[in-house]
PyMOL Python script that loads the backbone (N, CA, C, O; Angstrom):
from pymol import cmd

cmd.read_pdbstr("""\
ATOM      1  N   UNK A   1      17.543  45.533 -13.757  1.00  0.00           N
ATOM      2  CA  UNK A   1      16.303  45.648 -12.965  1.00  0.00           C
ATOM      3  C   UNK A   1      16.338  44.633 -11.820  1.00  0.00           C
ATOM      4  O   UNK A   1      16.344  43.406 -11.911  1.00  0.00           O
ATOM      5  N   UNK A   2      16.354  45.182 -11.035  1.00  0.00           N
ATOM      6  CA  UNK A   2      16.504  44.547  -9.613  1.00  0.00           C
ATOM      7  C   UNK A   2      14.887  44.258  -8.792  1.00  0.00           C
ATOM      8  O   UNK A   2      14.185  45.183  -8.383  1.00  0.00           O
ATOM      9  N   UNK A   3      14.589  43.060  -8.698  1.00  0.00           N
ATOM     10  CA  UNK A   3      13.165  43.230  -7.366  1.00  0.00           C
ATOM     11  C   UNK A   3      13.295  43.513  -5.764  1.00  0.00           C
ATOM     12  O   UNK A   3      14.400  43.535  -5.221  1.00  0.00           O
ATOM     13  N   UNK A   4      12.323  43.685  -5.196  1.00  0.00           N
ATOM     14  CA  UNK A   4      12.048  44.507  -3.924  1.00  0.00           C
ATOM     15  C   UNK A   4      12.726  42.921  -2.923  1.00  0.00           C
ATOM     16  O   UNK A   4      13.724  43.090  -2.223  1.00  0.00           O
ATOM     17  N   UNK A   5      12.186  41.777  -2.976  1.00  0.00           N
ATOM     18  CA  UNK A   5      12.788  40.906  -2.638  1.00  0.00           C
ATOM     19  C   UNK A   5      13.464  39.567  -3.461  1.00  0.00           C
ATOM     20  O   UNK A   5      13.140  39.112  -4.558  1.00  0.00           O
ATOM     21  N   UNK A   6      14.485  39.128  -2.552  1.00  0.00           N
ATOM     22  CA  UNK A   6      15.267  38.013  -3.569  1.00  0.00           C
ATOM     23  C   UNK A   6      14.518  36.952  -3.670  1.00  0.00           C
ATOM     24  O   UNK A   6      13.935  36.439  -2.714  1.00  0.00           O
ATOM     25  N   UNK A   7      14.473  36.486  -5.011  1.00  0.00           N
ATOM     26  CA  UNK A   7      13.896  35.305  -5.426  1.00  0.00           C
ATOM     27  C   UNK A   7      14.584  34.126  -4.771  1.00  0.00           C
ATOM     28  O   UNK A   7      13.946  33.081  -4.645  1.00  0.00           O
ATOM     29  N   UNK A   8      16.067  34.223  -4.263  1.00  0.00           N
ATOM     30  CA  UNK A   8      16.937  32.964  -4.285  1.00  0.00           C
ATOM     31  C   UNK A   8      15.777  32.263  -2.859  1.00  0.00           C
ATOM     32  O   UNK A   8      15.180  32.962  -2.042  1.00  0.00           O
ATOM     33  N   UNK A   9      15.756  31.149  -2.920  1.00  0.00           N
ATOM     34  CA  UNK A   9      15.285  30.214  -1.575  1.00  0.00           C
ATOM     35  C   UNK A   9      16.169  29.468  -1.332  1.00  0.00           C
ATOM     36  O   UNK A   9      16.825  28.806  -2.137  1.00  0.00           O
ATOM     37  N   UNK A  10      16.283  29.524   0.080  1.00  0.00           N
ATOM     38  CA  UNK A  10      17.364  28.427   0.839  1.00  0.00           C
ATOM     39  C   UNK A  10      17.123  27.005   1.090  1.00  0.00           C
ATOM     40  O   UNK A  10      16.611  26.609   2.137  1.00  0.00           O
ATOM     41  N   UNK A  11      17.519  26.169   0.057  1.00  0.00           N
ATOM     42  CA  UNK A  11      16.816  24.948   0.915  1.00  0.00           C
ATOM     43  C   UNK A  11      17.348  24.346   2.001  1.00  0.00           C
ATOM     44  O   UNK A  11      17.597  23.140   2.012  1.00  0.00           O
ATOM     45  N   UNK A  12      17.577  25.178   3.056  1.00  0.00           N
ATOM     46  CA  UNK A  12      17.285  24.631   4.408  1.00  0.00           C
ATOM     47  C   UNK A  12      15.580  24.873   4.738  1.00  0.00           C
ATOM     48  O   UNK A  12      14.887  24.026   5.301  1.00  0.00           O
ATOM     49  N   UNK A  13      15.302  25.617   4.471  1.00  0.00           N
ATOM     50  CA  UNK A  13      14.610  26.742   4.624  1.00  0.00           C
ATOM     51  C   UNK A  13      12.860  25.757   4.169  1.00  0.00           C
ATOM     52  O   UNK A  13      11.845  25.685   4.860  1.00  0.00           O
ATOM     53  N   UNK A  14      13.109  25.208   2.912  1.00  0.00           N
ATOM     54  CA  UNK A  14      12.204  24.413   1.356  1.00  0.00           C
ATOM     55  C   UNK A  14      12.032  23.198   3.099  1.00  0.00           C
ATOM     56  O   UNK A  14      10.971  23.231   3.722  1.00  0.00           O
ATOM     57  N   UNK A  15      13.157  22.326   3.563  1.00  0.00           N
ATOM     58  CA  UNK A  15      13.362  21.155   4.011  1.00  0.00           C
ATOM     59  C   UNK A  15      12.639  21.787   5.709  1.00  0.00           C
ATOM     60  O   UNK A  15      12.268  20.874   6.446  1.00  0.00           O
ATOM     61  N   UNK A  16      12.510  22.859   6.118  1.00  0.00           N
ATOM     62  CA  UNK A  16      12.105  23.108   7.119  1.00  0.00           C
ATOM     63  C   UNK A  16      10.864  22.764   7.411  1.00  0.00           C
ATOM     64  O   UNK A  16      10.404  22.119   8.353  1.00  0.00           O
ATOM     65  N   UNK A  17      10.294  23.350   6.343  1.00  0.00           N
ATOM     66  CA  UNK A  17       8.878  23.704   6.183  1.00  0.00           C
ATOM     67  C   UNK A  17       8.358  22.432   5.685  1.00  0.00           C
ATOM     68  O   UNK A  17       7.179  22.332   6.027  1.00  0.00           O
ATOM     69  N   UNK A  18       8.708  21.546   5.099  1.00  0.00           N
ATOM     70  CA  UNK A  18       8.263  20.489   4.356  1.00  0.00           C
ATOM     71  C   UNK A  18       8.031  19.402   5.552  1.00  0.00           C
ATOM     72  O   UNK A  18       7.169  18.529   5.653  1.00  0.00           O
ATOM     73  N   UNK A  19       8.961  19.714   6.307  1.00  0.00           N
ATOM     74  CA  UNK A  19       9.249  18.883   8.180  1.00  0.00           C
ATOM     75  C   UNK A  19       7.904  19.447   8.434  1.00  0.00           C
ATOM     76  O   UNK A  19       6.817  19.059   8.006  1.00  0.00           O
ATOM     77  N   UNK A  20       8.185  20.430   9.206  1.00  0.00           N
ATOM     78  CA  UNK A  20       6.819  21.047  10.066  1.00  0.00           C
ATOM     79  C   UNK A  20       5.741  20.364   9.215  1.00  0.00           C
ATOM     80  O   UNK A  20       5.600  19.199   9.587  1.00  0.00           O
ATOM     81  N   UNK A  21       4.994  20.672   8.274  1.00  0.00           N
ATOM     82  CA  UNK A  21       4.156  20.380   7.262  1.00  0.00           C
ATOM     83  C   UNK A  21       3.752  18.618   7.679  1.00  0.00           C
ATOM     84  O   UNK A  21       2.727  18.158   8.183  1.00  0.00           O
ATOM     85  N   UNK A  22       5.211  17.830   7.161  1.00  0.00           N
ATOM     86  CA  UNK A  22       4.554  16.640   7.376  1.00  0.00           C
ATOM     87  C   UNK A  22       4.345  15.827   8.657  1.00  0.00           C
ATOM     88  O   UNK A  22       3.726  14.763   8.679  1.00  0.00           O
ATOM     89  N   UNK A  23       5.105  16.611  10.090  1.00  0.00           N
ATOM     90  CA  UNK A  23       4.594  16.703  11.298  1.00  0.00           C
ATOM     91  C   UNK A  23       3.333  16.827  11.277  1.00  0.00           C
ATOM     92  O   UNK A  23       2.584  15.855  11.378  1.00  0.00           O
ATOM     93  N   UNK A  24       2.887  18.151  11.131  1.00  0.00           N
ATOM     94  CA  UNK A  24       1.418  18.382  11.608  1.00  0.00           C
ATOM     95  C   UNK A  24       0.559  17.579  10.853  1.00  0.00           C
ATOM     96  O   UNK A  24      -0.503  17.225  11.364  1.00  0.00           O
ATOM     97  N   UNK A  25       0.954  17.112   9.307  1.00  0.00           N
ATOM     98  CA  UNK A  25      -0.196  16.507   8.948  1.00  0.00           C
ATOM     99  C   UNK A  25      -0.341  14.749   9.344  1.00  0.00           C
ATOM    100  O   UNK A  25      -1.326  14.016   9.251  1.00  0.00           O
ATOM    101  N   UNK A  26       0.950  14.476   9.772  1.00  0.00           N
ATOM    102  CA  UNK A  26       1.282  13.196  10.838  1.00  0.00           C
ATOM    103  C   UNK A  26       0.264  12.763  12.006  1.00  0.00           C
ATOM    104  O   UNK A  26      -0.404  11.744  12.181  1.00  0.00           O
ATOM    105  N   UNK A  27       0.454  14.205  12.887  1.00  0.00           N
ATOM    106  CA  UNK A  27      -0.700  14.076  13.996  1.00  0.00           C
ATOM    107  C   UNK A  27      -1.709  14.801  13.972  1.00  0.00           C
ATOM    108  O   UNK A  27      -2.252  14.851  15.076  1.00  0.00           O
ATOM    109  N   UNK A  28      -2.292  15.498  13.048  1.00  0.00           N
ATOM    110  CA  UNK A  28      -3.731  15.472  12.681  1.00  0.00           C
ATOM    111  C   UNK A  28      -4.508  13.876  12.451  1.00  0.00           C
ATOM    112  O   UNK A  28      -5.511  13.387  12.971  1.00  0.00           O
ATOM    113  N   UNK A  29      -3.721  13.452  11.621  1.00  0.00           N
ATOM    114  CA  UNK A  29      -4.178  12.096  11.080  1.00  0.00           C
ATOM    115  C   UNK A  29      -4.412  11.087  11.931  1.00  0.00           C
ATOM    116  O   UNK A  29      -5.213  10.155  11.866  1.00  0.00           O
ATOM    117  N   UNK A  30      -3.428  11.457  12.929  1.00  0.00           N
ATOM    118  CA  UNK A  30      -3.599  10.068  13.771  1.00  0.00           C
ATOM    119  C   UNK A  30      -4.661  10.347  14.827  1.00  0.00           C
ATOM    120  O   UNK A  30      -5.445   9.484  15.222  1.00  0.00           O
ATOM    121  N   UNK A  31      -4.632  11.927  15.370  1.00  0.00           N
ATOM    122  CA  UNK A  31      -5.633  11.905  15.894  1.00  0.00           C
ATOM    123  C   UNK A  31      -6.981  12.191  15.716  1.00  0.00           C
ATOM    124  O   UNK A  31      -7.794  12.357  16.626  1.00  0.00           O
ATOM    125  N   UNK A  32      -7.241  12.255  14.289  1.00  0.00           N
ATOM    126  CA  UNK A  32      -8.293  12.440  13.956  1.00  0.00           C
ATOM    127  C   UNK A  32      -9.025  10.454  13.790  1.00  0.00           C
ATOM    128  O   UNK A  32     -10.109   9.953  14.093  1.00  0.00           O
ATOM    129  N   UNK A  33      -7.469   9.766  13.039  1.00  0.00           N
ATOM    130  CA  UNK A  33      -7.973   8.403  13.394  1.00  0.00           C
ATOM    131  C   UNK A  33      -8.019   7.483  14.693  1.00  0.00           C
ATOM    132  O   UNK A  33      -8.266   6.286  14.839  1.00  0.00           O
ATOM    133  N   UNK A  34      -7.655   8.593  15.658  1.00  0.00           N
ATOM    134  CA  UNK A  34      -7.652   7.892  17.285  1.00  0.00           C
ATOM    135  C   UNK A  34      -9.127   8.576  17.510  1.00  0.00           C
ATOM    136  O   UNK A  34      -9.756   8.126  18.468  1.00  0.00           O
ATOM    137  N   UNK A  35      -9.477   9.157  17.078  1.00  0.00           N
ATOM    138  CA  UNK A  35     -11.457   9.612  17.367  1.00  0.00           C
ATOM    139  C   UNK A  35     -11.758   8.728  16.779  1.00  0.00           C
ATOM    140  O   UNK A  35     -12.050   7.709  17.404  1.00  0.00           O
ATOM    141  N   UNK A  36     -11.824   8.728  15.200  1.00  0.00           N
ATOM    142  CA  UNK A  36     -13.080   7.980  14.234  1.00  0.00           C
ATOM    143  C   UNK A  36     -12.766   6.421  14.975  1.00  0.00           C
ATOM    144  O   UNK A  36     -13.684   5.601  14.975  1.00  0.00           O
ATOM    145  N   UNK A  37     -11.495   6.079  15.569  1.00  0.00           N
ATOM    146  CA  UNK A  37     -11.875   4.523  15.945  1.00  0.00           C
ATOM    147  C   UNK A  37     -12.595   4.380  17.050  1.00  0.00           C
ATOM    148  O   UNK A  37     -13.199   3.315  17.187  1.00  0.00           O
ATOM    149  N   UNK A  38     -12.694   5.356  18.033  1.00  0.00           N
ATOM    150  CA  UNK A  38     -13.184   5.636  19.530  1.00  0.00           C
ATOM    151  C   UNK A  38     -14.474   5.788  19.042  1.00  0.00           C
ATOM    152  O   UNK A  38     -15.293   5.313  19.830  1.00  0.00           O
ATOM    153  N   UNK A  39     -14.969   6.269  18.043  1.00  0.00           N
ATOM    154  CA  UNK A  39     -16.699   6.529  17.701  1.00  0.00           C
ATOM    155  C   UNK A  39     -16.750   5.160  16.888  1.00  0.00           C
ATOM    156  O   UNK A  39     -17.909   4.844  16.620  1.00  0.00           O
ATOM    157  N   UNK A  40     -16.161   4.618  16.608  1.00  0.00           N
ATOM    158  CA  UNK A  40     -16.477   3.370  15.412  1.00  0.00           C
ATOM    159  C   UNK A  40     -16.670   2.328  16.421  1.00  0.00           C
ATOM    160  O   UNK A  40     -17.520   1.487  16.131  1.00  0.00           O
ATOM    161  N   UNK A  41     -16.004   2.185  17.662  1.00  0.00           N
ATOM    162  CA  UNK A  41     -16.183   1.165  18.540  1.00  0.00           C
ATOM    163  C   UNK A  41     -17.594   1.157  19.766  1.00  0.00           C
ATOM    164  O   UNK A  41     -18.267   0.245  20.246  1.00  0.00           O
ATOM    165  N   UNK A  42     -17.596   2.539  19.927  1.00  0.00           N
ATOM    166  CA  UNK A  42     -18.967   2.936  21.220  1.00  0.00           C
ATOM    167  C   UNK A  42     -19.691   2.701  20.008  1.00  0.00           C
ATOM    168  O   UNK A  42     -20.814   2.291  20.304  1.00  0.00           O
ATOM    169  N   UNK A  43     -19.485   2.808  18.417  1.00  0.00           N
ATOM    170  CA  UNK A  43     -21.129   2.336  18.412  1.00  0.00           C
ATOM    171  C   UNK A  43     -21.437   1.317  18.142  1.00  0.00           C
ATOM    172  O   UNK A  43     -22.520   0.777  18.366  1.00  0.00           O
ATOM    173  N   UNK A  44     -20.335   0.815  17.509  1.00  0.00           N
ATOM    174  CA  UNK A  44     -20.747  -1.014  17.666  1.00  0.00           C
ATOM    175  C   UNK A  44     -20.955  -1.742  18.902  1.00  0.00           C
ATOM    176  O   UNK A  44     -21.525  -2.832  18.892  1.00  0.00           O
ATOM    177  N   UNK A  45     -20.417  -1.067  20.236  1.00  0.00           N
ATOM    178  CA  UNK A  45     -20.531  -1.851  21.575  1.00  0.00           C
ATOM    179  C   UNK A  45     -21.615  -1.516  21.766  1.00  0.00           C
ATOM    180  O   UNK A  45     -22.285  -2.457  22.191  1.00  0.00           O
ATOM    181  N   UNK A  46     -22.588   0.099  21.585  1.00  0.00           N
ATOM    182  CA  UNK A  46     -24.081   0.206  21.782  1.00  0.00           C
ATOM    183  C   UNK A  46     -24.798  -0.596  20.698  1.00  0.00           C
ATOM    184  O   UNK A  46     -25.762  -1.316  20.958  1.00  0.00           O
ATOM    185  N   UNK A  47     -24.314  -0.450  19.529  1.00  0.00           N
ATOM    186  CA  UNK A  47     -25.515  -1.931  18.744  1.00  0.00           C
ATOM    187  C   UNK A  47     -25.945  -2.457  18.706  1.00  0.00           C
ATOM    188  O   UNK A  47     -26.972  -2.689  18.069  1.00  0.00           O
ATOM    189  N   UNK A  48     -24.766  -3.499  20.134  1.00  0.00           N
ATOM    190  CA  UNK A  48     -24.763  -4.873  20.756  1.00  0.00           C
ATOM    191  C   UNK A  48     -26.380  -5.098  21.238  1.00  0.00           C
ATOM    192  O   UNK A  48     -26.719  -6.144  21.792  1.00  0.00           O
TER     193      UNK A  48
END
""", "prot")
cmd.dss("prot")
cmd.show_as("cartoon", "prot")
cmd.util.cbc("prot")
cmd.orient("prot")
């Protein structure tokens, strides 16, 4: 009994995706923490 597609995975393939993946979640992060510091600072300088 044969399936419609092969189970085998390439790990080039596993190591590709795991790249991309921890790229994007690299610069999400940073630019989500290059905002929250840009709002963390205007509001302490308006506080003043």
């Amino acid at each position: 009994m044969q399936n419609g597609k092969p189970t085998s995975r390439s790990p080039l393939r596993i190591i590709l995706w795991s790249l991309i993946a921890a790229f994007v979640l690299f610069c999400g992060g940073y630019y989500l923490g290059k905002d929250l510091a840009q709002r963390d600072n205007a509001q302490q300088s308006a506080g003043r």
